[in-house]
N, C-alpha and C positions, 0 to 999 in steps of 0.2 A: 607656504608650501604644505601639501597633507602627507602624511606618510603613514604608511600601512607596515601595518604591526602584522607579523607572520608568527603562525606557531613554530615555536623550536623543533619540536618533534611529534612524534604520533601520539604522545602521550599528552602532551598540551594542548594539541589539537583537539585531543580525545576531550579534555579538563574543562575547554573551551566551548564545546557544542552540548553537552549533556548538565541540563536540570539535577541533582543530584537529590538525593531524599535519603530517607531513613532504609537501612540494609534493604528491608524485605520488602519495599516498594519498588514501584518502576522507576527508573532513571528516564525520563524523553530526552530523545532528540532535539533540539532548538534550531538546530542549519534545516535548509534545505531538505524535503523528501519526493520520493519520487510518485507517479500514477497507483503503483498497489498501497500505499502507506510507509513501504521503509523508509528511512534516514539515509541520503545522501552521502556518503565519505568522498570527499577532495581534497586527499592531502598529498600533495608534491614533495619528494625529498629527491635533492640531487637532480631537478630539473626532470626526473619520472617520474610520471603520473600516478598516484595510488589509488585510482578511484574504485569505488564497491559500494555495499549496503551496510549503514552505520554498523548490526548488529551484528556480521558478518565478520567486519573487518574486528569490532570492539570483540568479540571471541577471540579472534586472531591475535590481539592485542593483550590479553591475558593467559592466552592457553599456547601459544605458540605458533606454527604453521598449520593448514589445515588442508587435506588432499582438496582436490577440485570439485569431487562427485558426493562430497560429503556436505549436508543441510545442516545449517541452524536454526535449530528452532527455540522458540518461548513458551515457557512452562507460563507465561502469564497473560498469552492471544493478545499482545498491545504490540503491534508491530514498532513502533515509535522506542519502545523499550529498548533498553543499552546495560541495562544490569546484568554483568555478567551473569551472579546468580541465577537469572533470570532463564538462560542459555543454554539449550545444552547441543551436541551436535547429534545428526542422526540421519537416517536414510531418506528418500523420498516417502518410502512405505511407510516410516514411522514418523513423520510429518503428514501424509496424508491424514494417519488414523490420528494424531491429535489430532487438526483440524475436524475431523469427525466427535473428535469426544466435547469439542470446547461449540460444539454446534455451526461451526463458520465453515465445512467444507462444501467444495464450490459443486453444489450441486441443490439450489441453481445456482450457478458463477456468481461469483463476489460482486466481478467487476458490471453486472447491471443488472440496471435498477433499483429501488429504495434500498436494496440491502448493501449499496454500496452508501456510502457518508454524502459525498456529492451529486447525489440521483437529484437532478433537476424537477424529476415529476413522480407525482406521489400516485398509489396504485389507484386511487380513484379516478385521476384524472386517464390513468392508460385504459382503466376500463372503457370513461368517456368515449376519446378514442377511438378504442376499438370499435362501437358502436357508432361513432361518425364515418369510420372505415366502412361498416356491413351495410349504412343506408347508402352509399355508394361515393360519399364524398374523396377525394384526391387529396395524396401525402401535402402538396405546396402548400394549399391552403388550407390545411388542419396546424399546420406547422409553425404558423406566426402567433395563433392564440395561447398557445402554451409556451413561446419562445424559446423553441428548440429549431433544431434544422429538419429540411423534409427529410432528409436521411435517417433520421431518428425513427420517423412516422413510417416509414417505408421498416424499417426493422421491426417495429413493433408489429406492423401487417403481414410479414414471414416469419414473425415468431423467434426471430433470432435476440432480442431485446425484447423481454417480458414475456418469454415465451410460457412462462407456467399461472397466467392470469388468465 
């Protein structure tokens, strides 16, 4: 019979998913993360769900409770980071302008293309591309040789996906 080991509390849980290291480095995440990069949190007490963003919650977890409309950010741009130290809390605005200062604000969007981690195609190939788009070819069949979807291709041809190439 297998039996599954559950964390005691939020603080085991916590003890449990975070890599630890030396003070002034990052601590990762090791569970689970989501599409932007954060760390997953699923910790259950009392049969309610505690789910959030590891570093969100690992704030929580050391500072206390935290109003709703209030940000955490990382003085370290490693979203996977759990170092308290690491954390502090702050407005949208003053999230925005880190991300401006640490050079990763989304403009263009994080979330496409090379500048995301998991960008399936690199800018040479959307160039390609694009130039298979202008001699007139169709998204279906541009779409199997770079094994992407034609919806990918079709993004890239409105500019909504790689629109600054």
């Amino acid at each position: 019979m297998r039996h599954i080991v559950r964390a005691a509390g939020p603080w085991e849980y916590y003890c449990r998913k975070v890599a630890f290291a030396h003070p002034s480095e990052c601590w990762e995440w090791q569970g689970s993360c989501g599409s932007p990069g954060y760390g997953n949190w699923y910790y259950s007490l009392h049969g309610l769900p505690k789910a959030g963003t590891a570093h969100r919650r690992t704030y929580m977890l050391f500072n206390g409770p935290i109003a709703a409309d209030v940000v955490i950010c990382h003085k370290c741009n490693n979203r996977r980071c759990c170092n308290p130290d690491h954390l502090y809390a702050g407005t949208h605005y003053t999230n925005a302008a880190d991300r401006k200062a640490h050079g990763t604000a989304k403009n263009p969007p994080l979330h496409i293309g090379s500048k995301q981690w998991n960008s399936r195609l690199t800018e040479s190939q959307v160039l390609e591309i694009k130039q298979r788009l202008r001699l007139g070819e169709i998204p279906p069949r541009i779409a199997p040789d770079y094994r992407v979807g034609a919806t990918t291709i079709y993004k890239i041809r409105d500019g909504s996906n790689w629109g600054w190439l």
